[in-house]
TORRONU-710015 format. One line per 4 residues: their letters; for each residue z, y, x of N, C-alpha, C. Coordinates in Angstrom, 1 decimal, always signed. Layout:
<pts>
a = Z,Y,X,Z,Y,X,Z,Y,X  ...
</pts>
This chain:
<pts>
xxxx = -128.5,-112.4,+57.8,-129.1,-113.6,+58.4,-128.3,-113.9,+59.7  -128.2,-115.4,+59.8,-127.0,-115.5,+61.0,-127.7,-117.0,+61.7  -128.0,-116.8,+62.6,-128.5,-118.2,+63.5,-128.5,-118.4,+65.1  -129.0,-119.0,+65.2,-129.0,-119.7,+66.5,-130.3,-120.0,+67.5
xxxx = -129.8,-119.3,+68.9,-131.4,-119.2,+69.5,-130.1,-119.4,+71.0  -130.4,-120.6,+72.0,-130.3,-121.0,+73.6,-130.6,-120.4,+74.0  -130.5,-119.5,+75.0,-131.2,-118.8,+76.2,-131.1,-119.5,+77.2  -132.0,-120.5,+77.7,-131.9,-121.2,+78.1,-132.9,-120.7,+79.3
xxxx = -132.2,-120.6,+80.9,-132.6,-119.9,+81.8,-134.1,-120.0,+82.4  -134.1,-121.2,+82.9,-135.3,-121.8,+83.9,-136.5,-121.4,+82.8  -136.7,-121.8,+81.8,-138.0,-122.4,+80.8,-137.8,-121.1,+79.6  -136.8,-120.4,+79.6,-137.2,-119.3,+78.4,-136.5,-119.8,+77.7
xxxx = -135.5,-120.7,+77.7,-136.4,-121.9,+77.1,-135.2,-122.4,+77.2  -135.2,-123.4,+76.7,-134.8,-124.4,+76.0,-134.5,-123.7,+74.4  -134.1,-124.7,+73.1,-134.2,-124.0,+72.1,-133.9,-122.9,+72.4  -133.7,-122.2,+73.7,-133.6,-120.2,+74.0,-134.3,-119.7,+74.0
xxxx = -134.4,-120.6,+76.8,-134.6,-119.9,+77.6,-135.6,-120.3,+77.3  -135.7,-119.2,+74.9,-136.5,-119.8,+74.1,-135.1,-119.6,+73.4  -135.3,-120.4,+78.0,-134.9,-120.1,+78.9,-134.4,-119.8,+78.4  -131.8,-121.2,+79.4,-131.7,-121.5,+80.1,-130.8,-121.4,+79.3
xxxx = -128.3,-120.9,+77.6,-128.0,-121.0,+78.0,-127.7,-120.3,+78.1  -127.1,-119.6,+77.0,-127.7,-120.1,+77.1,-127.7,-119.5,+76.9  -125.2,-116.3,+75.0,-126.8,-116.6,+74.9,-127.2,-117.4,+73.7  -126.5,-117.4,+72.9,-126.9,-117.4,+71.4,-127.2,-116.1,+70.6
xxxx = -128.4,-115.8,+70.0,-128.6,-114.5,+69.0,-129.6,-115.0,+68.2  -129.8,-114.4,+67.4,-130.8,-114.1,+66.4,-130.6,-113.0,+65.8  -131.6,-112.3,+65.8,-131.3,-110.7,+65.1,-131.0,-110.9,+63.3  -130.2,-110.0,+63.2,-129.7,-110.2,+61.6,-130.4,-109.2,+60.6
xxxx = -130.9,-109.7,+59.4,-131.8,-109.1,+58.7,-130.9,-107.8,+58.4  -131.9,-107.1,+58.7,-130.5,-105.4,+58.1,-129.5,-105.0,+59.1  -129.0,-105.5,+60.0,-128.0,-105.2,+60.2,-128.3,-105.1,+61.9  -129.8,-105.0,+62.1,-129.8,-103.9,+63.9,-129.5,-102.3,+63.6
xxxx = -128.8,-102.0,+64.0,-128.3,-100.6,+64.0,-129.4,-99.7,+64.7  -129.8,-98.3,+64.0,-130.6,-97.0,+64.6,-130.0,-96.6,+65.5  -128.7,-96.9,+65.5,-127.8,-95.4,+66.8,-127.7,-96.5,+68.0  -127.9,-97.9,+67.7,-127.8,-98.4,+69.0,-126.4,-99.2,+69.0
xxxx = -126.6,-100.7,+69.4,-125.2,-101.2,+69.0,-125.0,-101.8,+70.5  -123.8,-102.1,+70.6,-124.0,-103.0,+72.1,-123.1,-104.2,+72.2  -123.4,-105.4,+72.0,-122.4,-106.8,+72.0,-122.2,-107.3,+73.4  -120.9,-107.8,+73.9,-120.6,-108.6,+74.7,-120.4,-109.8,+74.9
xxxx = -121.0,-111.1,+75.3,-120.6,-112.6,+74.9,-120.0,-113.6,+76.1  -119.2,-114.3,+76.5,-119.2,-115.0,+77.2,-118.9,-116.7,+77.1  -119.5,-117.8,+77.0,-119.3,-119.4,+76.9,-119.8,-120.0,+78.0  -120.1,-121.2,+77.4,-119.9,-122.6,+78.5,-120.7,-123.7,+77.9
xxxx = -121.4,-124.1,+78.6,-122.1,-125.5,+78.1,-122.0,-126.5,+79.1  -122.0,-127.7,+78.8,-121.6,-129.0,+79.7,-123.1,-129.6,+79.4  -123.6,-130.2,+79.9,-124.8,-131.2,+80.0,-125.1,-132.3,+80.8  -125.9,-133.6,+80.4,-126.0,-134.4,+81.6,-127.0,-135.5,+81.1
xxxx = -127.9,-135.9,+81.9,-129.0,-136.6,+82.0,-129.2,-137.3,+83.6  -129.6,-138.4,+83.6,-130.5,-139.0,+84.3,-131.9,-138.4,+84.8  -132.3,-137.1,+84.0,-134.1,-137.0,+84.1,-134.8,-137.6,+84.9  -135.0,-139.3,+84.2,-136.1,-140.3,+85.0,-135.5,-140.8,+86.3
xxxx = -134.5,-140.6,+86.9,-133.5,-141.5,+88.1,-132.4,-142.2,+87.6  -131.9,-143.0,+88.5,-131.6,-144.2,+88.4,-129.7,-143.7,+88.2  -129.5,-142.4,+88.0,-128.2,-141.6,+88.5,-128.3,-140.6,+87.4  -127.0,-140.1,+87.3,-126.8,-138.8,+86.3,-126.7,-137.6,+87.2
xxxx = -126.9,-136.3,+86.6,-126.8,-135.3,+86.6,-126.0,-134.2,+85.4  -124.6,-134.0,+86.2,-124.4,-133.2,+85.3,-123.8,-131.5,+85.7  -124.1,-131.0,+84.3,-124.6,-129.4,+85.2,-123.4,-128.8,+83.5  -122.4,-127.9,+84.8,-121.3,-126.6,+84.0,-122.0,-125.3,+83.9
xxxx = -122.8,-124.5,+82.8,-123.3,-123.5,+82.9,-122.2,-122.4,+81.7  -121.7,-121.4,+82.8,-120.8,-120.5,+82.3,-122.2,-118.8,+82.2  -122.1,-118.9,+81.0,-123.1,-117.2,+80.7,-122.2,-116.4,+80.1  -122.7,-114.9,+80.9,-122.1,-113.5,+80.5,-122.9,-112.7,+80.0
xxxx = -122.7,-112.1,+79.1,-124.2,-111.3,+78.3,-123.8,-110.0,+78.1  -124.5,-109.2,+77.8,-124.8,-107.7,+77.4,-126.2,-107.4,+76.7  -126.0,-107.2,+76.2,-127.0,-106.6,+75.0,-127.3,-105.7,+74.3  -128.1,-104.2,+74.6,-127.7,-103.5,+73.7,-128.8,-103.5,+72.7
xxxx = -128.9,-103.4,+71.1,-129.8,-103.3,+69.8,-130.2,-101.8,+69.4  -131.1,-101.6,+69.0,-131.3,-100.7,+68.2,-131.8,-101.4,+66.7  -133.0,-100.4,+65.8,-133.5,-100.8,+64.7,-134.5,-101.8,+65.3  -135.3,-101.4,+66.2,-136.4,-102.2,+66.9,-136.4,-103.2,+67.8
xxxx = -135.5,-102.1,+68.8,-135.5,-102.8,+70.3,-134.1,-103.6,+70.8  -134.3,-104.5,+71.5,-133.1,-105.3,+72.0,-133.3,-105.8,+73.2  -132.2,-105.4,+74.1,-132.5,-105.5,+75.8,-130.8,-106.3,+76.2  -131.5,-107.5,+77.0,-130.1,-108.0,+77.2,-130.3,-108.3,+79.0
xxxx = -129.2,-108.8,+79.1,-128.9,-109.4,+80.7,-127.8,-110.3,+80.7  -128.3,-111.3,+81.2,-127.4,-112.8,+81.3,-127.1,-112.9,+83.0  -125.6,-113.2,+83.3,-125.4,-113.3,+84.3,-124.2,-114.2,+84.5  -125.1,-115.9,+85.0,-124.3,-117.1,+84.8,-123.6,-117.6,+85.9
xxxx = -122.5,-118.1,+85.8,-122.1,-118.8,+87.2,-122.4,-120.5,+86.6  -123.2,-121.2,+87.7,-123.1,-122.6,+87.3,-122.6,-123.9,+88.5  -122.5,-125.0,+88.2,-122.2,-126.1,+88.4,-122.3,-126.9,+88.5  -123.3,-127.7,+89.8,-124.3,-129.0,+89.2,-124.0,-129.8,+90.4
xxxx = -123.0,-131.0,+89.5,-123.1,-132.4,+90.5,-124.0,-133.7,+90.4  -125.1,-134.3,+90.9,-125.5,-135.2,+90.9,-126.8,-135.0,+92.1  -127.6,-136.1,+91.9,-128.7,-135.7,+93.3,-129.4,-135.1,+93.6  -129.9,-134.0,+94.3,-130.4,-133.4,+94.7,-132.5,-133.3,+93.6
xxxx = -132.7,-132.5,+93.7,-134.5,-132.4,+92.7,-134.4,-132.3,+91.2  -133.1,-131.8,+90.8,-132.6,-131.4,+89.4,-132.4,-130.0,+88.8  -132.8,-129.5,+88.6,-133.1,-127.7,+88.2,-132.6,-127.6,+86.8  -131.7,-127.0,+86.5,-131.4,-126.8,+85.0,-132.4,-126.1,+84.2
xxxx = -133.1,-126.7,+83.2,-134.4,-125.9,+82.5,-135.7,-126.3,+82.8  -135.7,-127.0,+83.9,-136.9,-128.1,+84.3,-136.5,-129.2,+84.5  -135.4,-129.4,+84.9,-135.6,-131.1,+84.8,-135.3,-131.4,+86.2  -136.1,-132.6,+86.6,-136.5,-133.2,+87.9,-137.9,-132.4,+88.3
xxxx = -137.8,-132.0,+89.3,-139.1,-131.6,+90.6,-139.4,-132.5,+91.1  -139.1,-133.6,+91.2,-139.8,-134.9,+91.2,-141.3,-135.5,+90.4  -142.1,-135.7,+90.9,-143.1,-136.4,+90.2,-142.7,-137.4,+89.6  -143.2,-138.2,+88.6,-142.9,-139.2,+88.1,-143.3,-140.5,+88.8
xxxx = -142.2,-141.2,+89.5,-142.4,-142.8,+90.1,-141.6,-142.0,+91.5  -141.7,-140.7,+91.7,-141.1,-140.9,+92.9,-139.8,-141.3,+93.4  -139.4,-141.9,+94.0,-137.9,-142.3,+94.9,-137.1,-141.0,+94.7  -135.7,-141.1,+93.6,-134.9,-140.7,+93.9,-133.9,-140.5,+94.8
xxxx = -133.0,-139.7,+95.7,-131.8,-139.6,+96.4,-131.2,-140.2,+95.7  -130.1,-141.0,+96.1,-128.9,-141.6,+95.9,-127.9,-141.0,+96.0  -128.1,-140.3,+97.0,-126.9,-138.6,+97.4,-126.7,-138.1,+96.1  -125.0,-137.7,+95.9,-124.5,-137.4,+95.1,-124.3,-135.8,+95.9
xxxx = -123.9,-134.3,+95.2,-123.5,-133.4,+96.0,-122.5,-132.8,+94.0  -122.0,-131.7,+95.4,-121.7,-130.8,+94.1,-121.3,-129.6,+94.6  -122.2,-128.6,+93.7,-122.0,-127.1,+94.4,-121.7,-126.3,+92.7  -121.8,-125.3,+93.3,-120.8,-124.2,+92.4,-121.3,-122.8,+92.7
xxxx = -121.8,-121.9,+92.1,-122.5,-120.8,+92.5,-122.8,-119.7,+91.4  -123.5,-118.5,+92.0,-123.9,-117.6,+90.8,-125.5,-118.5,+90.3  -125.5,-118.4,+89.3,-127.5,-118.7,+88.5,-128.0,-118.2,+88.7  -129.0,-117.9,+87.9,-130.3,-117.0,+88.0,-130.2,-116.3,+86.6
xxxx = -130.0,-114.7,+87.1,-129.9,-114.0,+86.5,-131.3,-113.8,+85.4  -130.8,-113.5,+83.8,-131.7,-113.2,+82.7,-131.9,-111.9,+82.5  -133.0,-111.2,+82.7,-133.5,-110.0,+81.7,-134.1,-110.1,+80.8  -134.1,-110.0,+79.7,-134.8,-109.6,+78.7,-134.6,-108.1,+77.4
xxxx = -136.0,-108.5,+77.2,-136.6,-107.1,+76.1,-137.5,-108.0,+75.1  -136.9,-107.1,+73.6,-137.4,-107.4,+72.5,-138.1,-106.6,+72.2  -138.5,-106.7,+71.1,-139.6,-105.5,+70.2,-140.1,-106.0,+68.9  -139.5,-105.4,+67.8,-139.8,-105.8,+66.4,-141.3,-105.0,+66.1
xxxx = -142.0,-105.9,+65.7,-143.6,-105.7,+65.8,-143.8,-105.7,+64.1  -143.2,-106.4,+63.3,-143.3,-106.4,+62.3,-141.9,-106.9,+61.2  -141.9,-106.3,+60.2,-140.4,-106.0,+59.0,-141.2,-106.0,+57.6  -140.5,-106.8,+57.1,-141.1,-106.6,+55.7,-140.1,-107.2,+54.8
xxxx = -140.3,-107.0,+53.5,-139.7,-108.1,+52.4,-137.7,-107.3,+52.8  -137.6,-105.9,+52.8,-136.1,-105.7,+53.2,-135.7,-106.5,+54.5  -136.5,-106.5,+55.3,-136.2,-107.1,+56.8,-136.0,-108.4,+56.6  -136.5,-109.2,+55.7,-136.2,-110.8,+55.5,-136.8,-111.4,+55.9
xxxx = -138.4,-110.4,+56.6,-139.6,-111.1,+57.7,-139.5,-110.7,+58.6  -139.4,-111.0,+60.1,-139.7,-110.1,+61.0,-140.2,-110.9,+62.1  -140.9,-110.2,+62.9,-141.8,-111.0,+63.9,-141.2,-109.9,+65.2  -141.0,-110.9,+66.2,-140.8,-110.0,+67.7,-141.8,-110.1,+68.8
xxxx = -142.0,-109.5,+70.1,-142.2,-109.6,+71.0,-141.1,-109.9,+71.7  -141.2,-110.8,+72.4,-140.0,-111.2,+73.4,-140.9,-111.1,+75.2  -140.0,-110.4,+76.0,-140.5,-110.5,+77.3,-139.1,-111.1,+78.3  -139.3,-112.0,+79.2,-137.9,-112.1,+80.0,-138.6,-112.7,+80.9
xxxx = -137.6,-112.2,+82.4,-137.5,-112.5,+83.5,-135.8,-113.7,+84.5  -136.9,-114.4,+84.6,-135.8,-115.2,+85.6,-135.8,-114.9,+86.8  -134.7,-114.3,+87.4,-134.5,-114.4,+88.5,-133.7,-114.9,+89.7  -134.9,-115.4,+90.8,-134.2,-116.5,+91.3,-133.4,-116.0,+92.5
xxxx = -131.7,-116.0,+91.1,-130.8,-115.6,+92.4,-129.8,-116.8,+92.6  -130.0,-117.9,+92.0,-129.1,-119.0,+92.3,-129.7,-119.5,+93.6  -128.8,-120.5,+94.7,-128.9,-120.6,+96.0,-129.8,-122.1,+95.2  -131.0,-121.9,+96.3,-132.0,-122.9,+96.2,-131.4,-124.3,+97.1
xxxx = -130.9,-123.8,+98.3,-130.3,-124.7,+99.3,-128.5,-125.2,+98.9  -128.4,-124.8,+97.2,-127.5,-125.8,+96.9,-127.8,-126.5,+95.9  -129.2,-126.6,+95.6,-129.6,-127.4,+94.3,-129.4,-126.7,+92.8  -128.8,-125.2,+93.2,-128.2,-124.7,+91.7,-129.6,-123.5,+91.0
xxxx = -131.2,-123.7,+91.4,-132.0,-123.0,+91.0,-133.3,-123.2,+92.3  -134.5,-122.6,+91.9,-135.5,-122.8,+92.7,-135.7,-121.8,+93.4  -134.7,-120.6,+93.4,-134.9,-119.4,+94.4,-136.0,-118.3,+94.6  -136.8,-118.9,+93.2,-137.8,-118.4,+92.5,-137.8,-117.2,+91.4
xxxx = -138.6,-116.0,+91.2,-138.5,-115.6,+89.8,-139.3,-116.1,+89.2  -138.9,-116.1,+87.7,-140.2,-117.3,+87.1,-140.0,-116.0,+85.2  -141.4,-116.0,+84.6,-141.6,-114.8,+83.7,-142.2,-115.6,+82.6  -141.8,-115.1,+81.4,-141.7,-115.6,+80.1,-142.3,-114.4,+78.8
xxxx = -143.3,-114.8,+78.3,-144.0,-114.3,+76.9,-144.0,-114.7,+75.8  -142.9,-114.6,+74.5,-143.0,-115.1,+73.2,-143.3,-114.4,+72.5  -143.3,-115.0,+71.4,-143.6,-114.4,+69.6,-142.5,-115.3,+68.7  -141.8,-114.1,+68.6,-140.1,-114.9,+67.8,-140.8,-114.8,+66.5
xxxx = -140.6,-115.5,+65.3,-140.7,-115.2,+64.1,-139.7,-115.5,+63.2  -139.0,-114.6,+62.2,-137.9,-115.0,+61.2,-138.1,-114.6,+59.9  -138.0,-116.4,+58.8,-138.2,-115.9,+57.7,-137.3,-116.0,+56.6  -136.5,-115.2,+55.8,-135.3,-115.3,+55.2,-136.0,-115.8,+53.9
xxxx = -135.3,-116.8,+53.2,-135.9,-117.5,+51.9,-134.5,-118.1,+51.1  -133.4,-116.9,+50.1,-132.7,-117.0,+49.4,-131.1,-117.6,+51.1  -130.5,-118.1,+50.7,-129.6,-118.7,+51.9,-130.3,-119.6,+53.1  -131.3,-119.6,+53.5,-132.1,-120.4,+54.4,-133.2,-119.3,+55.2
xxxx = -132.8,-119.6,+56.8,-133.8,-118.9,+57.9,-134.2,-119.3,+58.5  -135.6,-119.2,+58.2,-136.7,-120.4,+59.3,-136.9,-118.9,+60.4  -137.2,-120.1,+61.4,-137.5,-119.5,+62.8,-137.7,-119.8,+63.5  -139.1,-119.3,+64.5,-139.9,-119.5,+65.5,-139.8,-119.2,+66.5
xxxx = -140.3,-119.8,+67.4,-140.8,-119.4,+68.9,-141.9,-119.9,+69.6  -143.1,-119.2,+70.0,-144.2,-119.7,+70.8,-144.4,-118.8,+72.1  -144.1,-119.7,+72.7,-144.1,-118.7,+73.5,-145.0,-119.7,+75.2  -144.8,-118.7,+76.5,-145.6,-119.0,+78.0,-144.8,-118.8,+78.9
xxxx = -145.1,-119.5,+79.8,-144.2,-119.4,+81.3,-144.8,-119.3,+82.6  -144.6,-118.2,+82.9,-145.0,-118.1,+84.7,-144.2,-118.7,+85.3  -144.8,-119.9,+86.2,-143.5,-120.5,+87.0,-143.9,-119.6,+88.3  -142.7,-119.3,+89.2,-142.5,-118.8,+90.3,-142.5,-120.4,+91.2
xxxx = -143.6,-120.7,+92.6,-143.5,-121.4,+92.9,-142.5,-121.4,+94.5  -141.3,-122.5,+94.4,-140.5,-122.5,+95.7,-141.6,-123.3,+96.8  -141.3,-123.6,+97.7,-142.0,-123.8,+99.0,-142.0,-125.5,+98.6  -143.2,-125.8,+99.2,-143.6,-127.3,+99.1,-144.0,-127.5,+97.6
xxxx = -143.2,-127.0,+96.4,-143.5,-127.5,+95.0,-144.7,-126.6,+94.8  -145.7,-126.9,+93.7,-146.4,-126.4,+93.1,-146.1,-126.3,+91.5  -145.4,-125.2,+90.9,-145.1,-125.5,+89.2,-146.2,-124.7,+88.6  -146.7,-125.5,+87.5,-147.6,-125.1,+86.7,-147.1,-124.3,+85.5
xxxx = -147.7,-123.4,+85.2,-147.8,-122.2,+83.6,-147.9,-123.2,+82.6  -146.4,-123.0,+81.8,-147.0,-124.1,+80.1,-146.6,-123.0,+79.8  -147.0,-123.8,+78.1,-146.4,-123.1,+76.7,-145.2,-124.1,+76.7  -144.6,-123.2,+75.7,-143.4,-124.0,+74.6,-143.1,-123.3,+74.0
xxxx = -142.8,-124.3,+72.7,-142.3,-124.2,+71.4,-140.7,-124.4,+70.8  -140.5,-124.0,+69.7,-139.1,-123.9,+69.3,-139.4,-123.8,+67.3  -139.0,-124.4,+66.8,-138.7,-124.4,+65.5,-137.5,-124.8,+65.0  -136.7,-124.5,+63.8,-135.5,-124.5,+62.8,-135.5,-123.7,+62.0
xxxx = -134.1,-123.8,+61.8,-134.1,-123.4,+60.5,-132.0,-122.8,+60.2  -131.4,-122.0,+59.9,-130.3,-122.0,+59.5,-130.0,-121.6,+58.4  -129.3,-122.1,+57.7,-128.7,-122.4,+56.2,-127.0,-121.2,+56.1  -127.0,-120.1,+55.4,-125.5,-119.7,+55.4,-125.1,-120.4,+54.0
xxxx = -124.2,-121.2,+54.6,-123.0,-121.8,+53.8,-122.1,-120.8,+52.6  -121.4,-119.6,+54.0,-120.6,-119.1,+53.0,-121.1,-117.8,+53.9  -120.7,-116.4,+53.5,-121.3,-114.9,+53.8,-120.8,-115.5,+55.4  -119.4,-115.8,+55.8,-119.3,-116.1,+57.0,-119.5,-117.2,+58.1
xxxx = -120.5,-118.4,+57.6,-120.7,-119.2,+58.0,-122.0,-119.4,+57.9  -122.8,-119.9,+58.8,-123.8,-120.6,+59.1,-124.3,-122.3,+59.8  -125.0,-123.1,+59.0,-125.6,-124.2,+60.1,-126.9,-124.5,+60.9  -126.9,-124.9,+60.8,-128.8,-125.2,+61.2,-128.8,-125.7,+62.7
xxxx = -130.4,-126.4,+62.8,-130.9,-127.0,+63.7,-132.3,-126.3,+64.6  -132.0,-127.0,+65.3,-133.6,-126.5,+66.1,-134.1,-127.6,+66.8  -135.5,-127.8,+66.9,-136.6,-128.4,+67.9,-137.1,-127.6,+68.8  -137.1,-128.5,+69.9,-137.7,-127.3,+71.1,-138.8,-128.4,+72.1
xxxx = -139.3,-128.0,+72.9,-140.7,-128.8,+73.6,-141.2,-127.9,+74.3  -141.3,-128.4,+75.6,-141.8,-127.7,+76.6,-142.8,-128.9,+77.5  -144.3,-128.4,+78.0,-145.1,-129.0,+78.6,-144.5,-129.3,+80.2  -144.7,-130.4,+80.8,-144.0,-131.0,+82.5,-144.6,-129.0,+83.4
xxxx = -143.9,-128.8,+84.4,-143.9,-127.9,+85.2,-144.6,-128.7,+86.1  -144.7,-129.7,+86.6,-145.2,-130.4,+88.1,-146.1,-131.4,+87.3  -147.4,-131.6,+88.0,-148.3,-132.9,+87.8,-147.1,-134.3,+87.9  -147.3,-134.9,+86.9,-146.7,-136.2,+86.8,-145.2,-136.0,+86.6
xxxx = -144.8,-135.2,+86.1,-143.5,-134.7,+85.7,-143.3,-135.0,+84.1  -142.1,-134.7,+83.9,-141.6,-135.1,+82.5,-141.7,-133.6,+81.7  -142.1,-134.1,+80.5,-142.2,-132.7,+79.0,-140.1,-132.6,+78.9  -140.1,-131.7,+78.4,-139.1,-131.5,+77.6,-139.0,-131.8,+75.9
xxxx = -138.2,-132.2,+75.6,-138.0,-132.5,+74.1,-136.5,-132.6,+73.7  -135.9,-132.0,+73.0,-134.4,-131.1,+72.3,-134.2,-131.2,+71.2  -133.3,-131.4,+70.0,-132.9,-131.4,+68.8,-131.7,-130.8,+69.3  -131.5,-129.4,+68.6,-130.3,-129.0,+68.9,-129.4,-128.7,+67.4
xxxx = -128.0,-128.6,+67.6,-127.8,-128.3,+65.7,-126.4,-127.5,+66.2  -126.1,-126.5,+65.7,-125.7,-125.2,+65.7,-124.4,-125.2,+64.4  -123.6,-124.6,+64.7,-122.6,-123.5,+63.3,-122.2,-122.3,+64.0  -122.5,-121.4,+63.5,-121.7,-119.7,+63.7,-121.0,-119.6,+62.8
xxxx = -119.5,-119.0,+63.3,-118.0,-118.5,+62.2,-117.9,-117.4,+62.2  -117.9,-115.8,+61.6,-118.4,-114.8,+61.7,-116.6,-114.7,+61.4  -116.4,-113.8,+62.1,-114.7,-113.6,+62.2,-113.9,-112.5,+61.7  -114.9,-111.8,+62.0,-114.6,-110.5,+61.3,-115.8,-109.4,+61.3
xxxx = -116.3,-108.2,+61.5,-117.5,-107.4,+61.4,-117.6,-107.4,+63.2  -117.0,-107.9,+64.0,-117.2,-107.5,+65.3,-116.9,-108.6,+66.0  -116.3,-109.7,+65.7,-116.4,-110.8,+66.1,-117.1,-112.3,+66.0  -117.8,-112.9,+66.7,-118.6,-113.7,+66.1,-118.2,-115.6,+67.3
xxxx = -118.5,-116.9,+66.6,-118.4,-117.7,+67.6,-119.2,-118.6,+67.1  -120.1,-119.3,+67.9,-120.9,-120.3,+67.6,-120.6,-121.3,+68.8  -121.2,-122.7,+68.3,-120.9,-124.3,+68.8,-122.3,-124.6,+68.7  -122.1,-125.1,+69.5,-123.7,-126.1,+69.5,-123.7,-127.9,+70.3
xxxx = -124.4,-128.3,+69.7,-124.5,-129.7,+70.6,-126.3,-130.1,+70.7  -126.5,-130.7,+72.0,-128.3,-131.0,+72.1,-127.8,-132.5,+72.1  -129.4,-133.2,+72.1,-129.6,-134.6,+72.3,-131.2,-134.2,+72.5  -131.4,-134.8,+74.2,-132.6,-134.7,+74.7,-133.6,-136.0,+73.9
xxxx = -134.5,-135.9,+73.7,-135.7,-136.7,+73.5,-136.6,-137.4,+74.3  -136.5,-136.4,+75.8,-137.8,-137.3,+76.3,-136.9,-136.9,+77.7  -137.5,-137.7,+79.3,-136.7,-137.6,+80.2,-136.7,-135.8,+80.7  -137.5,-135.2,+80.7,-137.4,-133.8,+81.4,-136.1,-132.9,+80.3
xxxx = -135.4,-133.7,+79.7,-134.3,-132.7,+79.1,-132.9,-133.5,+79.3  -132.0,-133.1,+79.0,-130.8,-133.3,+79.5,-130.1,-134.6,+78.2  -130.0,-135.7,+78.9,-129.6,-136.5,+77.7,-128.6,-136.3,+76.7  -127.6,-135.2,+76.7,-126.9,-135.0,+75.8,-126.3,-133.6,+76.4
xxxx = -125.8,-132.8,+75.5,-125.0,-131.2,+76.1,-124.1,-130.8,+74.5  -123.5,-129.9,+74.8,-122.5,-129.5,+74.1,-121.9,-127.7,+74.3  -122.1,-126.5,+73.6,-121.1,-125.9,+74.2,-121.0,-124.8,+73.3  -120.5,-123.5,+73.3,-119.4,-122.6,+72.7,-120.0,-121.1,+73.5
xxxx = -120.6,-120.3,+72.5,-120.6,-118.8,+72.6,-119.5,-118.1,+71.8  -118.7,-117.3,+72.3,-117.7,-116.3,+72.2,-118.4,-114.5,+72.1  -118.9,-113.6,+71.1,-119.5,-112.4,+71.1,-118.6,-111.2,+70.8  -118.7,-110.5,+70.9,-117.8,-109.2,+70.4,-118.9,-108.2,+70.1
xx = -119.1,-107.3,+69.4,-120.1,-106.5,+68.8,-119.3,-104.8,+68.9  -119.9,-104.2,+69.5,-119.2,-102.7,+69.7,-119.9,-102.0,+68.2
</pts>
């Protein structure tokens, strides 16, 4: 099984973070190792949206990953440097912190910094059918180590609860995410706890190739704020038994997501 999951920081979420980015995996039917495996990844994604102002925003998100698997368990840490020029009330993973109708800045800025570091822990809860079904627990933590007073994060930790599910059906892998968000609230903002969701599906072409798509949707974080809404569509080129690269491109749907993004995971598998 070979697919595609965003770690998408702020939200769990996006087709990731679900948060943030992003950090592409999906566990491969059969092939989590007992003795303990440990992959390295590092890419880049470009993004840019208006969310609901009269101006763009666009945001350089470079992630570094570590990951180690077992048969069950999978524990990773994402540690991003990012890059966001446009106005000020733009958070990668939420959107605008602006209410909806409020007066945008006109102020352009552009800063460059470390993110907000990802923890996460898995837990396979359920295997069946030769591992062709499996259901996870997913737990992760955002933490808010990106500088709030450059616009590159809310300076917040903010904590995440899913239920991955993957179902293998002959060359085709459907796959879930339902998952909750503790927002960590910064000073003055009040963000609210949603759910979000994630569905697709990836198709292997050839033993070394995969495509597929995803839908993703997240409820507004702030009263009068924008939902999130994502189509994202994916290929992984499997390179060799220890090298792996996947591409991805989004197209936002509704204003709280990024009107268009693009980018490139690079993994190495010890």
């Amino acid at each position: 099984m070979s697919g595609f999951m965003r770690a998408r920081s702020a939200t769990a979420t996006g087709a990731a973070l679900v948060l943030g980015v992003t950090a592409l995996s999906l566990p491969a039917a059969g092939a989590r190792a007992a003795d303990g495996a440990w992959t390295v990844s590092a890419g880049g994604e470009y993004s840019s949206g208006d969310y609901g102002a009269s101006s763009s925003t666009t945001i350089l998100y470079l992630p570094f990953s570590a990951q180690y698997e077992t048969d069950r368990y999978r524990f990773k840490v994402t540690v991003p440097i990012i890059r966001v020029e446009g106005p000020p009330g733009v958070v990668r993973d939420i959107g605008s912190v602006r209410p909806r109708g409020t007066p945008a800045s006109t102020t352009s800025t552009t800063n460059t910094g470390l993110g907000d570091v990802m923890l996460q822990g898995s837990m396979n809860v359920y295997s069946a059918d030769m591992r062709r079904t499996l259901v996870d627990i997913t737990g992760k933590v955002k933490l808010g180590t990106a500088d709030e007073n450059k616009n590159l994060g809310t300076g917040e930790n903010d904590y995440f609860m899913q239920v991955d599910g993957y179902k293998t059906i002959e060359r085709t892998t459907w796959l879930g995410t339902l998952g909750y968000a503790l927002m960590g609230d910064p000073p003055g903002i009040n963000f609210k706890n949603v759910p979000y969701l994630s569905v697709g599906a990836s198709y292997r072409v050839q033993p070394d190739l995969s495509v597929g798509g995803m839908y993703y949707t997240r409820d507004p974080v702030i009263a009068g704020g924008y939902r999130q809404e994502e189509l994202t569509g994916f290929m992984t080129r499997r390179l060799d038994r220890q090298r792996k690269v996947q591409v991805y491109a989004l197209l936002g749907l509704a204003s709280g997501s990024p009107d268009y993004g693009m980018g490139a995971i690079f993994s190495y598998r010890f």
